[in-house]
VEXMI-488931 format. One record per residue: residue number from 1; residue in one letter; x negated, y, z of N, C-alpha, C in turn. Coordinates in Angstrom, 3 decimals. Atoms other than C-alpha are relative to their C-alpha. Layout:
# residues N
 resi resn      n_x      n_y      n_z     ca_x     ca_y     ca_z      c_x      c_y      c_z
  NUM    a        X        Y        Z        X        Y        Z        X        Y        Z
...
//
This chain:
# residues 255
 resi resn      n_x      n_y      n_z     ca_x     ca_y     ca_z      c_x      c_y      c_z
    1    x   -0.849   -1.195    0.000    0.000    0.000    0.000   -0.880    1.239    0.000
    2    x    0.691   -1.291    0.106   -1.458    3.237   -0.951    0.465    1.357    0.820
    3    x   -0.323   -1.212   -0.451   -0.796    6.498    1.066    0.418    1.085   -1.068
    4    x   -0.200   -1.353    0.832   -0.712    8.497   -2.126    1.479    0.081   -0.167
    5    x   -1.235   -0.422    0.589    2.367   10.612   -2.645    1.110    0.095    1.610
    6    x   -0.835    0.001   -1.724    3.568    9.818    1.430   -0.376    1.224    1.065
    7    x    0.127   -0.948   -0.953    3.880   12.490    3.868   -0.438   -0.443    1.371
    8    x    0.618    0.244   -1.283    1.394   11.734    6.909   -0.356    1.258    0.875
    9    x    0.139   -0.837   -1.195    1.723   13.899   10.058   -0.498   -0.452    0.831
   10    x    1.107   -0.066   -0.623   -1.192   14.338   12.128    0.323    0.473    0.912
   11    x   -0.426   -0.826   -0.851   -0.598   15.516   15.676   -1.410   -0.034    0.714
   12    x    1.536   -0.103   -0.345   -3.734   17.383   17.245   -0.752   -0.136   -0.986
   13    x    0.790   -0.150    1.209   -5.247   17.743   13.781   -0.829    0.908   -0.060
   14    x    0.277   -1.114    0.711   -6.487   20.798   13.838   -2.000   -0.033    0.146
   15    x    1.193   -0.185   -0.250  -10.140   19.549   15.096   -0.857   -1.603    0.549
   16    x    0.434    1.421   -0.323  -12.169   16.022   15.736    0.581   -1.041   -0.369
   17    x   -0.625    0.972    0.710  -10.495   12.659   15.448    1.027    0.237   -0.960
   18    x   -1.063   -0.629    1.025   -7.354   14.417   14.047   -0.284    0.351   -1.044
   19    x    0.421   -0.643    1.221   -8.992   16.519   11.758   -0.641   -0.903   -1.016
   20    x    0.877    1.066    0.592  -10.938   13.684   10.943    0.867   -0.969   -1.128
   21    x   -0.877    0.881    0.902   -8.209   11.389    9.696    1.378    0.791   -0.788
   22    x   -0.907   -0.750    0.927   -5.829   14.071    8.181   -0.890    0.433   -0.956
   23    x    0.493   -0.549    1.098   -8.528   14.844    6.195   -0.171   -0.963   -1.167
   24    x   -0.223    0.912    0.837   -9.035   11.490    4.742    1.139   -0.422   -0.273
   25    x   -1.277    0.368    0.890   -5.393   10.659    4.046    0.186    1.332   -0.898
   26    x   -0.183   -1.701    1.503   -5.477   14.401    1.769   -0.857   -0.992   -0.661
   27    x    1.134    0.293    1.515   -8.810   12.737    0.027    1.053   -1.094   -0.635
   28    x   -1.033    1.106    0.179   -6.149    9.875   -0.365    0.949    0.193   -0.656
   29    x   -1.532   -0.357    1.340   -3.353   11.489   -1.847    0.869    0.551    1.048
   30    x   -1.236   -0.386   -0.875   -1.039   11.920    0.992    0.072    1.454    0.373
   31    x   -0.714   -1.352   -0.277    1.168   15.370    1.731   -0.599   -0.317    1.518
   32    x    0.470   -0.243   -1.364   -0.393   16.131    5.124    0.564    1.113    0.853
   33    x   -0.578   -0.921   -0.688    1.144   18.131    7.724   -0.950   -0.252    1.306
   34    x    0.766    0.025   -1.683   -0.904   18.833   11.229    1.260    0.894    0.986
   35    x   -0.353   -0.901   -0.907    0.753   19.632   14.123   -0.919    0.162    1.145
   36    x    1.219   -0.020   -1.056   -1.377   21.153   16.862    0.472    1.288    0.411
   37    x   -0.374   -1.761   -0.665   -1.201   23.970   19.656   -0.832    0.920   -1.206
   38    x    0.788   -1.267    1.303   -3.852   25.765   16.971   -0.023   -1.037   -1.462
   39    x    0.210    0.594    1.448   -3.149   24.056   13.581   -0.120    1.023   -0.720
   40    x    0.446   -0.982    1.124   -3.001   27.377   12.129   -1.876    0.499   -0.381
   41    x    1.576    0.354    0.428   -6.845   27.048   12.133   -0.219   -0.972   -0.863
   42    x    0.247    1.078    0.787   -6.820   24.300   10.276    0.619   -0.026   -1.439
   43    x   -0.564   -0.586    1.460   -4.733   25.598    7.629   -0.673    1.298   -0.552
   44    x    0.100   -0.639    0.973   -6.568   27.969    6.893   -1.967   -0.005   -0.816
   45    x    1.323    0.382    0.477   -9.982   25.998    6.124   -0.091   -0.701   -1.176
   46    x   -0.376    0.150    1.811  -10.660   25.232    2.805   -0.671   -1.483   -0.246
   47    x    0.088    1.969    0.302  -11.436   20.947    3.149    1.019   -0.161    1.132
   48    x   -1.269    0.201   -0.727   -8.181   21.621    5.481    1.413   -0.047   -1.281
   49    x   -1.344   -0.200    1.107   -5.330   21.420    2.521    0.966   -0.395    1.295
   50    x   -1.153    0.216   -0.824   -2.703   21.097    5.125    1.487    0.642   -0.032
   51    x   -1.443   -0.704   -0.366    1.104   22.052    5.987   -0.721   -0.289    1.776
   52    x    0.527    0.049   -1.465    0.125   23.418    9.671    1.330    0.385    0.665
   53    x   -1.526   -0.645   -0.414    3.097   24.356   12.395   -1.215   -0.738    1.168
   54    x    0.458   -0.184   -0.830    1.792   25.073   16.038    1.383   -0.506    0.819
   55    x   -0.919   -0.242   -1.443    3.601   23.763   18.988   -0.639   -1.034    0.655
   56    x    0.545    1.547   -1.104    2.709   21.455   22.410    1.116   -0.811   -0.148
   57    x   -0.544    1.113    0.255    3.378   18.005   21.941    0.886   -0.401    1.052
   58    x   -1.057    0.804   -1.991    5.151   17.695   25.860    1.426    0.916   -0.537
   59    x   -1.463   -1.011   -0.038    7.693   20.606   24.541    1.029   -0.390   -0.972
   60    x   -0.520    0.563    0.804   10.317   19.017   22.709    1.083    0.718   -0.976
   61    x   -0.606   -0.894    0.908   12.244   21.533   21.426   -1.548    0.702   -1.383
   62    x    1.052   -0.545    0.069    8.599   22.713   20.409   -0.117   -0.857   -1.445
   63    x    0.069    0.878    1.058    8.304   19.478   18.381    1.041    0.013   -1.360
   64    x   -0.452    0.702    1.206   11.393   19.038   16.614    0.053    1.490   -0.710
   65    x    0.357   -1.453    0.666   10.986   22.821   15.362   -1.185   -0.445   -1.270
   66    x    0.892   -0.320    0.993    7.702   22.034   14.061    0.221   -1.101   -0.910
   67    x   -0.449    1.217    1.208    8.623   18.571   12.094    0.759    0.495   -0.805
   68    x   -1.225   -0.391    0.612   11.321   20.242   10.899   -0.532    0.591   -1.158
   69    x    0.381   -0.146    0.210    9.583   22.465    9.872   -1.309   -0.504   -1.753
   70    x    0.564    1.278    0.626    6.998   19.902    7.949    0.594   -0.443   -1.124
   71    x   -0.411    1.229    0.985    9.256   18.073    6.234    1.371    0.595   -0.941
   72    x    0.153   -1.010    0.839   10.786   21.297    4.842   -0.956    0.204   -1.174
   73    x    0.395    0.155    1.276    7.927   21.350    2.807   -0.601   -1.127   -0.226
   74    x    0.303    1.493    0.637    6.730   17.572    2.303    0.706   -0.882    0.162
   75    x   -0.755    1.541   -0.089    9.710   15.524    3.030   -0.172   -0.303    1.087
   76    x   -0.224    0.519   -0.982   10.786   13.191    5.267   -1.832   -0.896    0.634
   77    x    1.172    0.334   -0.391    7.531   11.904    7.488   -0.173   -1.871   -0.290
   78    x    0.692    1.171   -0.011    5.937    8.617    6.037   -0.357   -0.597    0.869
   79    x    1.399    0.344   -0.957    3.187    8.395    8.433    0.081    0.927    1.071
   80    x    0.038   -0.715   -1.398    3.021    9.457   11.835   -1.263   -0.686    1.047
   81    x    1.238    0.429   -0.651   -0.516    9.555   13.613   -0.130    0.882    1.213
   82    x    0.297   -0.672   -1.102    0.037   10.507   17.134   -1.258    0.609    0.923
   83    x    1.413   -0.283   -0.298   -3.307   11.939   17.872   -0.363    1.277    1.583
   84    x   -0.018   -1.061   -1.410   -2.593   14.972   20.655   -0.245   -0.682    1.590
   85    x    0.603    0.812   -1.382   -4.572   14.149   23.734   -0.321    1.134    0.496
   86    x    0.552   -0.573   -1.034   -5.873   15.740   26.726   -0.911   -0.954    0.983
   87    x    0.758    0.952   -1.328   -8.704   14.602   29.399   -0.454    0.909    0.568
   88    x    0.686   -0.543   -1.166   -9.657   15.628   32.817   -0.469   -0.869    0.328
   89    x    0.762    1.277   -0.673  -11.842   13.760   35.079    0.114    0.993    1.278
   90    x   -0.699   -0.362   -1.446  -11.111   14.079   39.122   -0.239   -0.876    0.769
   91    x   -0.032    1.779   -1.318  -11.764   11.403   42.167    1.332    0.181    0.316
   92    x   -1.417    0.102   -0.270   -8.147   10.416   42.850    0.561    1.105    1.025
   93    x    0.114   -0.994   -0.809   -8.520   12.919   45.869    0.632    1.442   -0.063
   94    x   -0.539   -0.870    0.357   -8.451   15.676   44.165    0.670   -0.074   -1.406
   95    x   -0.903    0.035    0.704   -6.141   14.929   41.500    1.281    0.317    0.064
   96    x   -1.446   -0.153   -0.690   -3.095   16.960   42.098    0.763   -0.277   -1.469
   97    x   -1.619    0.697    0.437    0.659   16.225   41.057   -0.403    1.252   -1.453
   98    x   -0.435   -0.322    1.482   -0.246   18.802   37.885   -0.987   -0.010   -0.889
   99    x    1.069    0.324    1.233   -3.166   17.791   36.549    0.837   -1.334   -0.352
  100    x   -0.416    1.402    0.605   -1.353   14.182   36.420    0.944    0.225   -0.976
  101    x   -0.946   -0.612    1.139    1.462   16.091   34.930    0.024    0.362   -1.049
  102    x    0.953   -0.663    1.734   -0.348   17.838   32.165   -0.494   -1.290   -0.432
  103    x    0.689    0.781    1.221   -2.174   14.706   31.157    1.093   -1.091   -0.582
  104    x   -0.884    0.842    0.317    0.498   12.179   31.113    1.554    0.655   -0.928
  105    x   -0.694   -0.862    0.914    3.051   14.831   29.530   -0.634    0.153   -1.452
  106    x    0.498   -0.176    1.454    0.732   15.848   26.407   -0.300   -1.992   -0.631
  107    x    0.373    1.077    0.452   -0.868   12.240   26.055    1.336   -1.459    0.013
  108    x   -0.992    1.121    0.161    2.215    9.807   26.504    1.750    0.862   -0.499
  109    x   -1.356   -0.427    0.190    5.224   11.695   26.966    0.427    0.794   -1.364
  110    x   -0.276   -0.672    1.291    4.274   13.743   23.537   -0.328   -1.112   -1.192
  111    x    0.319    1.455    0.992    3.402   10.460   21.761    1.412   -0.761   -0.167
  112    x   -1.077    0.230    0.091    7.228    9.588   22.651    0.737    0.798   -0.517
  113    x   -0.393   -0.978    0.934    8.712   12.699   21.290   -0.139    0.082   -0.896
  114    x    0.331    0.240    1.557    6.922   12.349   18.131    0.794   -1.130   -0.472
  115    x   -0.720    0.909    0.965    7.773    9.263   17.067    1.335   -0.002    0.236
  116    x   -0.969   -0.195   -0.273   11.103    9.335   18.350    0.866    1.311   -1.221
  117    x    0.227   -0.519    1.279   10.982   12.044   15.746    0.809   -0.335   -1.179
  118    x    0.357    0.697    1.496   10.335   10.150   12.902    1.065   -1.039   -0.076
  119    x   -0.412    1.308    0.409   11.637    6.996   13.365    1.426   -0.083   -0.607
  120    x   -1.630    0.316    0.499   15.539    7.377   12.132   -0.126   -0.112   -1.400
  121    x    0.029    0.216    1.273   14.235    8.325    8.765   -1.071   -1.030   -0.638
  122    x    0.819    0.662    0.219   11.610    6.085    8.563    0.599   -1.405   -0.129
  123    x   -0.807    0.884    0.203   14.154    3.039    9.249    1.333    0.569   -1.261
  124    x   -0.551   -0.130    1.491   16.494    4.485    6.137   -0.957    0.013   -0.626
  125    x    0.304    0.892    1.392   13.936    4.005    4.062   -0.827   -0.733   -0.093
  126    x    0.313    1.658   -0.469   12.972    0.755    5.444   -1.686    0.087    0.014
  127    x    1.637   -0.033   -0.127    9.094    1.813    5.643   -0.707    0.919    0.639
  128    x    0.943   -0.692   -0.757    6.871    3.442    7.739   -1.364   -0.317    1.189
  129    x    1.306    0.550   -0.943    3.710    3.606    9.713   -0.169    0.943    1.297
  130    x    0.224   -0.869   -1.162    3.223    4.967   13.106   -1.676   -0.717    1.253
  131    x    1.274    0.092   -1.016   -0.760    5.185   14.820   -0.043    1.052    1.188
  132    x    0.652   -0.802   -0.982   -1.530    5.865   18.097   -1.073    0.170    0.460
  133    x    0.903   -0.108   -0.154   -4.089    7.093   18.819   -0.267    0.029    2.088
  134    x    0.440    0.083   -0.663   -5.284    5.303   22.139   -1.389    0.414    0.493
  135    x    1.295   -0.025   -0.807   -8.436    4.854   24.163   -0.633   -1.266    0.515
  136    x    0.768    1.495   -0.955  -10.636    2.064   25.654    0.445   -0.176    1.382
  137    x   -0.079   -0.595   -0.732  -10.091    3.974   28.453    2.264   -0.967    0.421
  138    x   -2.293    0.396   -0.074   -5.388    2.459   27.781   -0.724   -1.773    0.349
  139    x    0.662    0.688   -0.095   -7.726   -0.787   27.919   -0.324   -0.554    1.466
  140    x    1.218    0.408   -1.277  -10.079   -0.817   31.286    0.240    1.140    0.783
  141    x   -0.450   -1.139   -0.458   -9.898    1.334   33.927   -1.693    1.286    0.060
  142    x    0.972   -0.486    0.430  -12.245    4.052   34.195   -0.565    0.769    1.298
  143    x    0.648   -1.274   -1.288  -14.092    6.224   37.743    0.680    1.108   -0.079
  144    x    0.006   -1.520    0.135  -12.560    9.725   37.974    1.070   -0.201   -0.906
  145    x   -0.650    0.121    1.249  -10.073    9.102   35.094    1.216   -0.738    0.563
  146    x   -1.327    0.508   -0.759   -6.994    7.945   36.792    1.703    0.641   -1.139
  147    x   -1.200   -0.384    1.126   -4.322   10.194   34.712   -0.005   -0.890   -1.409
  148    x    0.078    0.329    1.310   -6.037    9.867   31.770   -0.063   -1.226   -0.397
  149    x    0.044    1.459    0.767   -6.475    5.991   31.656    1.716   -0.234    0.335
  150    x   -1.158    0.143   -0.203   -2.901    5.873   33.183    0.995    0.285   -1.184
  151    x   -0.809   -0.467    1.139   -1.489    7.708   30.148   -0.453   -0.423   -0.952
  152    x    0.329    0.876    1.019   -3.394    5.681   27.855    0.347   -1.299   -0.406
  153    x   -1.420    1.438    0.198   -2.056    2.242   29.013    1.357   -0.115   -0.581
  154    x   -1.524   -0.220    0.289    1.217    3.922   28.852    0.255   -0.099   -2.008
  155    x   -0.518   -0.089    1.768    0.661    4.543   24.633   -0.370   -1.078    0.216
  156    x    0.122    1.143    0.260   -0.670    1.291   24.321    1.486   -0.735    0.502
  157    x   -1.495    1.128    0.103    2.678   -0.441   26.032    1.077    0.763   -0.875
  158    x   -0.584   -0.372    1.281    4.484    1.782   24.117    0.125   -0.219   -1.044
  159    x    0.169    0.648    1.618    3.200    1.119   20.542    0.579   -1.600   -0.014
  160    x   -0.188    0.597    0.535    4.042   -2.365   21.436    1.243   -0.362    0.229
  161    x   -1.219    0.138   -0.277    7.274   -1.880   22.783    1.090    0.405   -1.137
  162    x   -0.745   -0.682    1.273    8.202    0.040   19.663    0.136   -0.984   -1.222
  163    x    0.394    0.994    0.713    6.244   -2.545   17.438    1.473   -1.105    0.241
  164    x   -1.247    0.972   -0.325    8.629   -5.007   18.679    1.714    0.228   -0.429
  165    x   -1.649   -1.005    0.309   11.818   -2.987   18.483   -0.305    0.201   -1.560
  166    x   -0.177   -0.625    1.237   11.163   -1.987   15.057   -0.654   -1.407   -1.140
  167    x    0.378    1.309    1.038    9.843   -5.463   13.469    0.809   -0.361   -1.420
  168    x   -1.459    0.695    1.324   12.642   -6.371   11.200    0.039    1.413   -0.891
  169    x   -0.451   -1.063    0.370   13.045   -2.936    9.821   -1.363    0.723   -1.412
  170    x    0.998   -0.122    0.929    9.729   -2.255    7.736   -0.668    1.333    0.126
  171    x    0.714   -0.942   -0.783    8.240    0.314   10.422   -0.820   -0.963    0.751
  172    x    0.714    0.198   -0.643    5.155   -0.480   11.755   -0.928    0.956    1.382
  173    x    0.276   -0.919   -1.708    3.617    0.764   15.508   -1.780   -0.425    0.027
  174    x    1.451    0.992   -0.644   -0.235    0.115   16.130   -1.008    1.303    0.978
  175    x    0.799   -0.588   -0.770   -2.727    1.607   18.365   -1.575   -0.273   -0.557
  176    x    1.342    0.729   -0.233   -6.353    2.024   18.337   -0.733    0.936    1.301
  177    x    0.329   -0.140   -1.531   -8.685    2.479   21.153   -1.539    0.450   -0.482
  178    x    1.452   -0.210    0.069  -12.005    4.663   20.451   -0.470    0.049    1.102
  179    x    0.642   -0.434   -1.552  -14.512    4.955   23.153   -0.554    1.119   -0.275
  180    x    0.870   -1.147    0.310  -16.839    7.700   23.287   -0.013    0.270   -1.526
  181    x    0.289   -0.391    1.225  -16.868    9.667   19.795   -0.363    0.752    0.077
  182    x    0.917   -1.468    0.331  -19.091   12.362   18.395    1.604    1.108    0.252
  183    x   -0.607   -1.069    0.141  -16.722   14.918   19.140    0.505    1.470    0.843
  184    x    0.117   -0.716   -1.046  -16.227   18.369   20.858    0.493   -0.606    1.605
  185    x   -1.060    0.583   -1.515  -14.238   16.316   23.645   -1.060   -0.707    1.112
  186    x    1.023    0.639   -0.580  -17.311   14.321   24.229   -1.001    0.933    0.524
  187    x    0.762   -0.761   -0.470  -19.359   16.984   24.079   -0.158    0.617    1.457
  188    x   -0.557   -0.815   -0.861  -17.547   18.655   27.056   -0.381   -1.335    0.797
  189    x    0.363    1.085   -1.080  -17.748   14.910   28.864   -1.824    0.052   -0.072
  190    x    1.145   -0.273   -0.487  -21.643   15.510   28.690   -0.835    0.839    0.381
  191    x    0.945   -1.299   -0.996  -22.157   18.505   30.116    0.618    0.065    1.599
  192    x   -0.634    0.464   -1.970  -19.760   17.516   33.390   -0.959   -1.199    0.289
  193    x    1.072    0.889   -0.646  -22.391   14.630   33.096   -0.962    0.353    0.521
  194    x    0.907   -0.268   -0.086  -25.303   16.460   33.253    0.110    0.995    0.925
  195    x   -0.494   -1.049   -0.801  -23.490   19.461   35.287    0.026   -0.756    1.534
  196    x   -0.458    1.381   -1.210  -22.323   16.104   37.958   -1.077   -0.755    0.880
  197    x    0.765    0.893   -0.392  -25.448   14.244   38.056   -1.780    0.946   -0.076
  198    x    0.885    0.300    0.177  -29.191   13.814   37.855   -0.935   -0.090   -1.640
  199    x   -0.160    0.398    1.836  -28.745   12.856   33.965   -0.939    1.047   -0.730
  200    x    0.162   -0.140    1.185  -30.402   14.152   31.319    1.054    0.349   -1.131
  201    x   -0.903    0.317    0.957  -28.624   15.025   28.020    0.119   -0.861   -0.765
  202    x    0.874    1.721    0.813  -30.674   11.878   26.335    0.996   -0.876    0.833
  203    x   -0.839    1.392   -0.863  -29.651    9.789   29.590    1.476    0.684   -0.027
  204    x   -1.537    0.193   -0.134  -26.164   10.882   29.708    0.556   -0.572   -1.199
  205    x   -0.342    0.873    1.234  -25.649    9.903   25.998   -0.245   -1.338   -0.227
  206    x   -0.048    1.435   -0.098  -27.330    6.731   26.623    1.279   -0.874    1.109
  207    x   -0.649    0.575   -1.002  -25.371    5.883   29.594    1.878    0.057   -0.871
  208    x   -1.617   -0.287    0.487  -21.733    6.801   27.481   -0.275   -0.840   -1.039
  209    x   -0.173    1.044    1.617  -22.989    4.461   24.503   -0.245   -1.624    0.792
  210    x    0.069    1.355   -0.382  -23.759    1.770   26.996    1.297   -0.380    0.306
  211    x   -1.144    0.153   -0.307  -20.079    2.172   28.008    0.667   -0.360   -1.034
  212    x   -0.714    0.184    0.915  -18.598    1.921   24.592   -0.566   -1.707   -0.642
  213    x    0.523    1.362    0.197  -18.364   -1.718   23.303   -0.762   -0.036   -1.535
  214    x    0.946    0.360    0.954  -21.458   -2.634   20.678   -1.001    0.868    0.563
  215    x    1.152   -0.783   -0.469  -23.375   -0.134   22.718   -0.658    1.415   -0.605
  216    x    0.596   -1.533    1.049  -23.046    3.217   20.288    0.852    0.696    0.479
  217    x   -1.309   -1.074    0.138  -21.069    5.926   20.115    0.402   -0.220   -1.309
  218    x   -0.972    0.247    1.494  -18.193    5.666   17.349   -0.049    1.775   -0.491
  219    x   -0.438   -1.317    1.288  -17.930    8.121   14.403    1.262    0.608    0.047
  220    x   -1.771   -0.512    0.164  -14.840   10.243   13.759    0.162   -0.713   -1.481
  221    x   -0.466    0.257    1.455  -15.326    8.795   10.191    0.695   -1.425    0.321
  222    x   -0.461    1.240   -0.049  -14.746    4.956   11.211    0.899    0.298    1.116
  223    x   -1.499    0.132   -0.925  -11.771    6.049   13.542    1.129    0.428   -1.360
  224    x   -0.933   -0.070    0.865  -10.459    7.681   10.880    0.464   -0.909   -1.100
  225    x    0.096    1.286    0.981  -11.055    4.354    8.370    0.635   -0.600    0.285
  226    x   -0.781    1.227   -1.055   -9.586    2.110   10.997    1.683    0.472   -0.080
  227    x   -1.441    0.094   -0.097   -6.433    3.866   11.075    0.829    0.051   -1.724
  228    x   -0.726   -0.146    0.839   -5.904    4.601    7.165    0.445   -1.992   -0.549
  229    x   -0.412    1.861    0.183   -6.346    0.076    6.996    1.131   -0.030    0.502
  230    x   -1.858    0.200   -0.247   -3.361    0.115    9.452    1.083    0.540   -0.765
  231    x   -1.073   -1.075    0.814   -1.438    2.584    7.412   -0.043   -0.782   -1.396
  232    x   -0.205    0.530    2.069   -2.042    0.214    3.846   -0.126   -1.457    0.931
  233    x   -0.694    1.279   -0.099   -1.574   -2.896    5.881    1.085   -0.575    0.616
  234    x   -1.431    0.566   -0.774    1.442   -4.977    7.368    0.117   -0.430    1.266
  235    x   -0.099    0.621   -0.956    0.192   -5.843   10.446    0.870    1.099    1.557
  236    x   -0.560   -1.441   -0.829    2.037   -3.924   13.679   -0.170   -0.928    1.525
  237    x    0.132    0.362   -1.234    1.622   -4.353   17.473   -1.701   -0.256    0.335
  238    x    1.359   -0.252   -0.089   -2.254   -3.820   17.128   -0.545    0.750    1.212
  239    x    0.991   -0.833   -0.465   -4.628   -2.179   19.437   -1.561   -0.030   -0.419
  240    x    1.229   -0.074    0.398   -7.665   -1.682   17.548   -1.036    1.070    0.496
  241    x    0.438   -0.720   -0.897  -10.874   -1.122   19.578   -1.326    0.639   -1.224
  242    x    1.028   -0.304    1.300  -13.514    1.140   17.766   -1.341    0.824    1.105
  243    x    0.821    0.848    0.941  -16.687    0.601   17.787    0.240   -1.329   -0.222
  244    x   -0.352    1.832   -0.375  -15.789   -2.987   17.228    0.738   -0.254   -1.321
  245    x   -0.281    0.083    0.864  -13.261   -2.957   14.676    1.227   -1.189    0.606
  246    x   -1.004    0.880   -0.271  -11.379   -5.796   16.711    1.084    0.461    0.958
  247    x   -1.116   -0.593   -0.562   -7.881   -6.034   17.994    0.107   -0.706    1.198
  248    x   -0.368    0.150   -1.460   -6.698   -6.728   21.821    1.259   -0.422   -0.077
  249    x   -1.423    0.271   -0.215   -3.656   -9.013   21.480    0.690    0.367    1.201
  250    x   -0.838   -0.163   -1.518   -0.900   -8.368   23.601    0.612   -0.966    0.237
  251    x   -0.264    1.121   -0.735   -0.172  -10.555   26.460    1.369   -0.791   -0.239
  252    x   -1.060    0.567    0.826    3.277  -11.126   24.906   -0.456   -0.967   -0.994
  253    x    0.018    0.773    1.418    2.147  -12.499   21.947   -0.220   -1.345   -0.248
  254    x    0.242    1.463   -0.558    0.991  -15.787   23.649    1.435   -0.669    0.866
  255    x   -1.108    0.553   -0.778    4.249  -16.454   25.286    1.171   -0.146   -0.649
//
């Protein structure tokens, strides 16, 4: 299945993994729309070809404005690549009731709004693809990271709760799970390393690639690869981990 000619909406596009994989479904063919608190940055960069519309992914009036929006000018949404994230890091201690709020609002609760979205027209015309964009982190648990792995599990049971629900219908749900990637997000996790600790900027990068599985840091290019395969293949209820390339059945799937 080719992307060309399908309308894929990017949420959190406007910069890193997002930007990353809305840019390769444009080299691809596909009508691209970003939504992001700043997508209008991204529309107006010139290897950005985009339809941009600004709103937070937790605000739901916010959302169906900007889809609306969207699909005003490219149609009803093909592809839907939930990508809008947030991370803090905190010892459970000090983790108050609105940092948990903020992360689990943008990262799960706006990953439900989206697709929720999409999906009515996507079942009339019996096809569609929906990536979430997890974490290793929805995976394993993580030091300091309590929201944020909390709201990561949450997309992961999600995608496969949807996956499931939507089987028969010719909508697919999948997840993938990067670890550490080159990207400003990381960047910011190695200067609270080096700000935190003892570290180095060398040793803190080593120590974050020993964490990621194969022992590197992942590309934004092979996150973005990984998800356009899900989007041209049939498989759904995935969590694909990247660096790795492999998937994390779910514990359902044996029973």
């Amino acid at each position: 299945m080719s992307v060309a000619g399908k309308h894929a909406l990017v949420t959190g596009g406007a910069r890193g993994i997002g930007f990353g994989i809305a840019a390769l479904l444009a080299r691809n063919g596909a009508r691209v729309s970003v939504v992001s608190r700043s997508a209008l940055d991204a529309g107006t960069r010139k290897d950005a070809p985009f339809t941009s519309a600004q709103a937070d992914v937790a605000d739901e009036a916010a959302v169906r404005a900007a889809f609306a929006r969207c699909c005003e000018v490219n149609g009803p949404v093909d592809i839907l690549v939930n990508n809008a994230g947030i991370a803090e890091s905190a010892p459970l201690k000090r983790t108050d009731r609105a940092m948990w709020d903020r992360i689990l609002a943008t990262n799960l609760t706006g990953t439900f709004l989206c697709t929720r979205e999409v999906v009515p027209a996507m079942i009339a015309a019996g096809w569609g693809r929906i990536v979430n964009v997890a974490s290793t982190a929805g995976l394993a648990g993580a030091a300091y990271l309590a929201a944020y792995c909390a709201s990561k599990h949450g997309v992961i049971g999600f995608t496969r709760a949807i996956a499931a629900e939507l089987a028969s219908t010719g909508v697919t749900a999948n997840a993938i799970c990067p670890g550490y990637t080159e990207t400003e997000m990381m960047t910011r996790s190695l200067r609270n390393i080096t700000a935190r600790t003892s570290r180095t900027e060398s040793e803190a990068r080593e120590f974050m690639a020993r964490g990621n599985p194969g022992g590197r840091i992942a590309t934004v290019d092979e996150v973005a690869q990984s998800v356009l395969e899900l989007i041209n293949g049939d498989a759904t209820g995935l969590a694909i981990v990247i660096p790795g390339g492999y998937s994390v059945p779910s514990p359902l799937s044996e029973s």
